[in-house]
N, C-alpha and C positions, 0 to 999 in steps of 0.2 A: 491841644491847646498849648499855649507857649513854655507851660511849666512844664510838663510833658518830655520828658529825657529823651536825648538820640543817642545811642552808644554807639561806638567806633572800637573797631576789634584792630590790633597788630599796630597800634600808633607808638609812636618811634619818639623818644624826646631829646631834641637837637642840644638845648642848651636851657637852664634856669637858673635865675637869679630870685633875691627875694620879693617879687614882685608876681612872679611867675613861671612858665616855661614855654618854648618854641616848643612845637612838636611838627612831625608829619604825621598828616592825616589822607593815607591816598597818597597822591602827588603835591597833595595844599600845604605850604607851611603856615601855620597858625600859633600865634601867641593868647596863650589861655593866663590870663591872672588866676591868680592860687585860690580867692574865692570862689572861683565861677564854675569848677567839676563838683558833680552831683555823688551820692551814693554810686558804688560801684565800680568807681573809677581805680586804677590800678596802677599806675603812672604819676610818676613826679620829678624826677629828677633826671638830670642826662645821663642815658645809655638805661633808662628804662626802656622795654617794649612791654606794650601788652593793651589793656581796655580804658577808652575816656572815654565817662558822659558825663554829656553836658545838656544844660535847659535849653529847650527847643527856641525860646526866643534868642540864647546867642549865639546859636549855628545861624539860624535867619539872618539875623542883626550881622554875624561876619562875613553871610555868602559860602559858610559848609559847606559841603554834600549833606545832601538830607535825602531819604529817602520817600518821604509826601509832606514837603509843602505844606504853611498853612493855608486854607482858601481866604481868600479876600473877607468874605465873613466873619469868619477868627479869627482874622486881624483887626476886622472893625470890633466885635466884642470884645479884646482883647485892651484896647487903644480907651476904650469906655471903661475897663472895668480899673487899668492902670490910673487912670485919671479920677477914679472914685478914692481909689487906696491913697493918691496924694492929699486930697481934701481932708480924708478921714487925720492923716498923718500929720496934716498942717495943724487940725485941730487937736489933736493931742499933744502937737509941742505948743501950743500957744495956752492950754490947760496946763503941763505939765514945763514950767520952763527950765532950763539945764539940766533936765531928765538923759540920761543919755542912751534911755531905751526909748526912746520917743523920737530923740533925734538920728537914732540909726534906721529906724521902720521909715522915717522921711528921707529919710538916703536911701534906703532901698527903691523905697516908693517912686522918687523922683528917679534914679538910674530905669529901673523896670519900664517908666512912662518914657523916658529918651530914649531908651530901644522899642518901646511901642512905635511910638513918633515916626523915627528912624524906617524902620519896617512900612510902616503905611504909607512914606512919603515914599518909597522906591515903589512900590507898589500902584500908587495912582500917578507917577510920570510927574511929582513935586518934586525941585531943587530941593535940598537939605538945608 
Protein backbone atom coordinates (compact mmCIF):
# COMPACT_ATOMS: atom_id res chain seq x y z
CA UNK A 1 0.00 0.00 0.00
CA UNK A 2 1.23 3.43 -0.50
CA UNK A 3 2.28 4.09 3.21
CA UNK A 4 4.22 1.11 2.84
CA UNK A 5 8.22 2.35 3.01
CA UNK A 6 10.87 1.53 0.10
CA UNK A 7 14.30 1.85 1.47
CA UNK A 8 17.16 2.76 -0.78
CA UNK A 9 20.62 1.55 0.53
CA UNK A 10 24.22 3.84 -0.56
CA UNK A 11 22.16 7.16 -1.44
CA UNK A 12 24.52 10.01 -1.84
CA UNK A 13 23.13 13.68 -0.78
CA UNK A 14 24.28 16.13 -3.55
CA UNK A 15 23.13 19.24 -1.66
CA UNK A 16 20.46 20.61 1.16
CA UNK A 17 18.85 23.58 2.06
CA UNK A 18 16.10 24.04 4.63
CA UNK A 19 13.48 22.87 2.60
CA UNK A 20 15.17 19.65 1.80
CA UNK A 21 17.85 17.73 0.00
CA UNK A 22 18.98 16.49 -3.56
CA UNK A 23 20.19 13.22 -3.37
CA UNK A 24 21.19 10.27 -5.75
CA UNK A 25 19.36 7.33 -5.79
CA UNK A 26 20.93 4.93 -8.36
CA UNK A 27 21.55 7.16 -11.30
CA UNK A 28 18.13 9.45 -10.40
CA UNK A 29 18.61 12.64 -8.84
CA UNK A 30 15.78 13.35 -6.52
CA UNK A 31 14.81 16.06 -4.32
CA UNK A 32 13.30 14.76 -1.11
CA UNK A 33 11.62 17.60 1.28
CA UNK A 34 12.83 17.14 4.92
CA UNK A 35 9.29 15.90 5.90
CA UNK A 36 8.75 13.23 3.52
CA UNK A 37 11.75 10.29 4.71
CA UNK A 38 10.20 7.83 6.97
CA UNK A 39 11.85 5.94 9.97
CA UNK A 40 15.05 4.57 9.08
CA UNK A 41 16.38 6.71 7.06
CA UNK A 42 20.16 7.78 7.62
CA UNK A 43 20.76 10.75 5.41
CA UNK A 44 20.41 14.32 5.64
CA UNK A 45 22.77 16.67 4.66
CA UNK A 46 25.42 16.99 1.84
CA UNK A 47 28.26 14.32 1.72
CA UNK A 48 26.09 12.12 3.74
CA UNK A 49 26.03 8.42 2.24
CA UNK A 50 24.03 5.79 3.48
CA UNK A 51 19.88 4.57 3.72
CA UNK A 52 16.59 6.64 2.61
CA UNK A 53 13.10 5.71 3.12
CA UNK A 54 10.66 6.95 1.84
CA UNK A 55 6.41 6.16 1.69
CA UNK A 56 5.63 4.18 -1.19
CA UNK A 57 3.28 6.87 -2.65
CA UNK A 58 6.20 9.30 -3.17
CA UNK A 59 8.61 7.08 -4.95
CA UNK A 60 5.30 6.53 -7.30
CA UNK A 61 4.18 10.05 -7.27
CA UNK A 62 8.30 11.03 -8.41
CA UNK A 63 8.84 7.93 -10.69
CA UNK A 64 11.67 6.24 -8.18
CA UNK A 65 12.85 2.88 -8.76
CA UNK A 66 10.71 0.78 -6.91
CA UNK A 67 11.04 -2.42 -6.64
CA UNK A 68 6.80 -3.77 -7.21
CA UNK A 69 4.76 -1.24 -8.23
CA UNK A 70 1.48 -0.71 -6.87
CA UNK A 71 -1.21 -2.73 -8.94
CA UNK A 72 -3.86 -0.60 -10.41
CA UNK A 73 -6.17 -1.89 -7.47
CA UNK A 74 -4.10 -0.24 -4.85
CA UNK A 75 -4.13 2.58 -6.37
CA UNK A 76 -7.87 2.73 -6.88
CA UNK A 77 -8.22 1.68 -2.92
CA UNK A 78 -5.72 4.02 -2.18
CA UNK A 79 -7.39 7.18 -4.26
CA UNK A 80 -10.81 6.12 -2.29
CA UNK A 81 -9.51 5.78 0.97
CA UNK A 82 -7.32 9.36 0.40
CA UNK A 83 -10.60 10.93 -0.46
CA UNK A 84 -12.40 9.64 2.83
CA UNK A 85 -9.46 11.11 5.11
CA UNK A 86 -10.11 14.62 3.30
CA UNK A 87 -13.88 14.59 4.13
CA UNK A 88 -13.14 13.19 7.56
CA UNK A 89 -10.54 16.21 7.92
CA UNK A 90 -12.72 18.87 6.23
CA UNK A 91 -15.11 17.91 9.08
CA UNK A 92 -13.06 18.35 11.88
CA UNK A 93 -11.85 21.78 10.88
CA UNK A 94 -15.14 22.93 10.17
CA UNK A 95 -16.01 21.42 14.07
CA UNK A 96 -12.88 22.57 15.22
CA UNK A 97 -12.01 26.09 13.71
CA UNK A 98 -8.41 27.58 14.08
CA UNK A 99 -7.51 24.10 15.59
CA UNK A 100 -4.23 23.80 14.20
CA UNK A 101 -4.20 20.03 14.60
CA UNK A 102 -7.15 19.81 12.55
CA UNK A 103 -5.75 21.95 9.98
CA UNK A 104 -2.53 20.12 9.61
CA UNK A 105 -4.41 16.31 9.30
CA UNK A 106 -6.32 18.46 6.23
CA UNK A 107 -3.00 19.20 4.93
CA UNK A 108 -1.81 16.10 5.13
CA UNK A 109 -4.99 14.73 4.02
CA UNK A 110 -5.28 16.98 0.90
CA UNK A 111 -1.29 16.45 -0.17
CA UNK A 112 -1.74 12.47 0.30
CA UNK A 113 -5.22 12.84 -2.08
CA UNK A 114 -2.84 15.09 -4.74
CA UNK A 115 -0.46 12.25 -4.88
CA UNK A 116 -3.27 9.79 -5.04
CA UNK A 117 -4.83 11.73 -7.79
CA UNK A 118 -1.44 12.23 -9.47
CA UNK A 119 -0.54 8.39 -9.46
CA UNK A 120 -4.05 7.15 -10.90
CA UNK A 121 -4.05 9.91 -13.61
CA UNK A 122 -0.68 8.46 -15.04
CA UNK A 123 -1.84 5.31 -14.48
CA UNK A 124 -5.16 5.40 -16.60
CA UNK A 125 -3.50 7.48 -19.63
CA UNK A 126 -5.37 11.17 -17.77
CA UNK A 127 -3.62 14.53 -18.50
CA UNK A 128 -2.69 15.93 -14.98
Amino acid sequence: MPETPVTYEDVEVLHDDGLGFTCLIGNDRAFIGKYVPVNGTTVHRKGDRGRLTLPRWFVEQQGLPIPQPMTDPEVDEWFAQAQLRVLVARDAVERLPNDAASEAALSRATRELAAAMAIRARRHGTPR
